[in-house]
C-alpha positions in Angstrom: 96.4 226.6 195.7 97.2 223.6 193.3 96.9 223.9 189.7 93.7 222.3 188.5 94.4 218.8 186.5 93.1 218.1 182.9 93.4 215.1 181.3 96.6 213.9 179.9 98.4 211.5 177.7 101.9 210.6 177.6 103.2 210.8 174.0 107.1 210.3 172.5 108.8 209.5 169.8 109.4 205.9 168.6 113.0 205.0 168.5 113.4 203.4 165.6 110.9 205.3 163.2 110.7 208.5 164.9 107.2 208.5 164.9 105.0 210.6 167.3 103.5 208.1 169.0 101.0 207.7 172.5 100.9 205.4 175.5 98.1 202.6 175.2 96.9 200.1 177.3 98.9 197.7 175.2 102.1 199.7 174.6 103.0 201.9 172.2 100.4 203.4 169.6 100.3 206.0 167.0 96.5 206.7 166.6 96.0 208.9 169.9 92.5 207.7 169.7 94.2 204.5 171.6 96.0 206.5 174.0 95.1 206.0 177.7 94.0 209.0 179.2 94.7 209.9 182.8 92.3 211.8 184.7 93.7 212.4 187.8 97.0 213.3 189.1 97.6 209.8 190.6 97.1 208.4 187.2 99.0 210.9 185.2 102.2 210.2 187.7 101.4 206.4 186.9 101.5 206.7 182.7 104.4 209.3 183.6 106.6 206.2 184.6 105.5 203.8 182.5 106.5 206.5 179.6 109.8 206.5 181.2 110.3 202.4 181.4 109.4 202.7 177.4 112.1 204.7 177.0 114.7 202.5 179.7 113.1 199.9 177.6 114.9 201.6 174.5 111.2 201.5 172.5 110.8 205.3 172.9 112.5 208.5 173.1 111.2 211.7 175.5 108.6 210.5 177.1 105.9 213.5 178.9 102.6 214.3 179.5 100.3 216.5 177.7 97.2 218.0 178.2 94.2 216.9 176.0 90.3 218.0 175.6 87.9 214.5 176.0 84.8 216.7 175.2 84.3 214.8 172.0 84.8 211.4 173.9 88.7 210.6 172.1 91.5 212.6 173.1 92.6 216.1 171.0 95.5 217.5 172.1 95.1 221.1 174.0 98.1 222.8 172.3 99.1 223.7 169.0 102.5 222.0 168.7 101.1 218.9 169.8 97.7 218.8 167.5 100.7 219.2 164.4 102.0 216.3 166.5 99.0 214.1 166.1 98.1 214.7 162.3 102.1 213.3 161.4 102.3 215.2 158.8 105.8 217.6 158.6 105.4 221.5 158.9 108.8 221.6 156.4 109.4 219.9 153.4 111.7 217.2 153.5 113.7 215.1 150.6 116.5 215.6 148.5 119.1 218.2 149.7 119.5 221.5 148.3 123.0 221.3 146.4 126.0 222.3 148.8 126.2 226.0 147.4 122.6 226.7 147.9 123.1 225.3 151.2 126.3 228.1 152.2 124.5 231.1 152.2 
């Protein structure tokens, strides 16, 4: 028996800033709230490979699918990693490097 679908959105990262960001019916967005949401298999396999010519197209990095809740009428990603995803902000500090003999141990 086949896997039931959920809804799904094709997210990656944006080549140039890094950036999480979502496909929309315009291109590439960062507010998932613009995302295009497929809701069938056929239209999942259909963002699927326009997430792929994004990243032919050198605009995007790792293109895939994920699954999101619509329950509150704009997408919210399912899983954990990719709610983190979403709100942009980093789960490790980041700026100036430790000095080299902190970094050894």
């Amino acid at each position: 028996m086949a896997k039931e679908f959920k809804p799904s959105v094709v997210t990656a990262n944006d080549l140039i800033e890094g950036d999480s960001v979502f496909l929309g019916a315009l291109g590439w967005v960062r507010d998932i709230a613009e995302a295009r949401v497929a809701l069938s298999r056929d239209e999942a396999e259909v963002l699927e490979a326009d997430g792929v010519a994004g990243e032919d197209a050198n605009i995007v990095v790792g293109p895939y699918l994920i699954e999101v809740s619509v329950a509150t009428g704009r997408p919210v990603p399912v899983l954990r990693r990719e709610r983190i995803r979403v709100s942009g902000v980093p789960t490790i500090p980041f700026g100036v490097a430790a000095p080299a003999e902190r970094r050894a141990a």
